[in-house]
C-alpha positions as a Markdown table, in Angstrom:
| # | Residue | x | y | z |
|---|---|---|---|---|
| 1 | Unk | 17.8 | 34.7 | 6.2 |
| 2 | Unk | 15.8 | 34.3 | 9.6 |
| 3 | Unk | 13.0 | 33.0 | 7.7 |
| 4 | Unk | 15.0 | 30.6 | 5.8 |
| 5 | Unk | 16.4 | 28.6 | 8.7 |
| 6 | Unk | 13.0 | 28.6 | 10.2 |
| 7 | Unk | 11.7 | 27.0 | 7.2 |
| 8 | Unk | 14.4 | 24.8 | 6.4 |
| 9 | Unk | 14.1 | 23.7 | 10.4 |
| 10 | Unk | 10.4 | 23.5 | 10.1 |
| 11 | Unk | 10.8 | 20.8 | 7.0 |
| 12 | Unk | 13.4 | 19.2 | 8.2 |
| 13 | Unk | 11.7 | 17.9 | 11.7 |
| 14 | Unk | 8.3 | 17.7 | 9.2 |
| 15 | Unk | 10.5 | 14.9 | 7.1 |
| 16 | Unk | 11.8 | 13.1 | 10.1 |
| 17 | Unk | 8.5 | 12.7 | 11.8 |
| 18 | Unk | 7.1 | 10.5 | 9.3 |
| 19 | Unk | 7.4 | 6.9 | 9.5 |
| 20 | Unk | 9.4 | 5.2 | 6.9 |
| 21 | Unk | 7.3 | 3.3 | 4.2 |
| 22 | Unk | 6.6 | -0.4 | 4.1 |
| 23 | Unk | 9.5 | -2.7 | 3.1 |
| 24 | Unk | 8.6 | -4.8 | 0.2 |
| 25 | Unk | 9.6 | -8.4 | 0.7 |
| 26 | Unk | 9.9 | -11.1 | -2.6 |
| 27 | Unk | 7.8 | -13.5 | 0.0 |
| 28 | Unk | 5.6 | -11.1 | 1.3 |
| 29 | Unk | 4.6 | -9.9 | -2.6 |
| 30 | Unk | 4.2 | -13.8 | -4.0 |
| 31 | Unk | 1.7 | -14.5 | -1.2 |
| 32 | Unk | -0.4 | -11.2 | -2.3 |
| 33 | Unk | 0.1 | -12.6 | -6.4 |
| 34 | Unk | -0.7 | -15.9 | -5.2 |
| 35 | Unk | -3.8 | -15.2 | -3.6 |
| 36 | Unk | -5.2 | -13.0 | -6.4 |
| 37 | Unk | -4.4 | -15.5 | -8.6 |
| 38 | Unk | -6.0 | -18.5 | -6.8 |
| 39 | Unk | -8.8 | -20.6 | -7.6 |
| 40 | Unk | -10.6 | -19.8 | -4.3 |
| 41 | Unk | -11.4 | -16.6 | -5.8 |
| 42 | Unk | -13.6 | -18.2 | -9.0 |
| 43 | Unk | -12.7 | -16.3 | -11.8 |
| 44 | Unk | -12.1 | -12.4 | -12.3 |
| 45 | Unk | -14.6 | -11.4 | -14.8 |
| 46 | Unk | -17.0 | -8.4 | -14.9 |
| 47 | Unk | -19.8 | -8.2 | -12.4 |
| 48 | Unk | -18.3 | -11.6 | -10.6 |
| 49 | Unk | -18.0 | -12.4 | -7.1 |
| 50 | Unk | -14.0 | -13.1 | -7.6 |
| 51 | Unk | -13.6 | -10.0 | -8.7 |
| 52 | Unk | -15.5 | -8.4 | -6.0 |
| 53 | Unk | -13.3 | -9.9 | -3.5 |
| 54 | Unk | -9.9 | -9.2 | -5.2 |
| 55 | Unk | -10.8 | -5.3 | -5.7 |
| 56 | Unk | -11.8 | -5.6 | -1.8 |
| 57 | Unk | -8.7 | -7.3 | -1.0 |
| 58 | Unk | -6.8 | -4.7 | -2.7 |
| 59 | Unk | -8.3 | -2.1 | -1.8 |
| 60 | Unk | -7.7 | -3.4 | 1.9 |
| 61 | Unk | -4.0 | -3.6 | 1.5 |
| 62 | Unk | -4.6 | -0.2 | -0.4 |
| 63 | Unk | -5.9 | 1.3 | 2.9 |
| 64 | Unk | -3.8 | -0.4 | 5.2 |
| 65 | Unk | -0.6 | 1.1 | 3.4 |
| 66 | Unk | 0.9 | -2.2 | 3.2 |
């Protein structure tokens, strides 16, 4: 039973500890669809520069946790 609470305790302050994640705002997800879908990037297709820089942005926002 010891070994129960202890665990239980030990999860419980493990849970609490960790930040919340991101909130996920209508304006704040338009502006990320707006820029992938912009002309500015020139075009998504294989082996482009567009596509390039939308798998970089991505992955930036990936890594960012936002």
């Amino acid at each position: 039973m010891l070994r129960f609470c202890v665990a239980a305790t030990l999860l419980t302050t493990l849970s609490l500890s960790q930040s919340a994640p991101p909130t996920i705002s209508a304006a704040n997800y338009l502006s990320h669809i707006r820029y992938l879908a912009s002309d500015s990037l020139g075009g998504r297709g294989n082996g482009t520069e567009g596509l390039q820089r939308a798998g970089d942005y991505i992955a930036s926002l990936l890594e960012s946790g936002g």
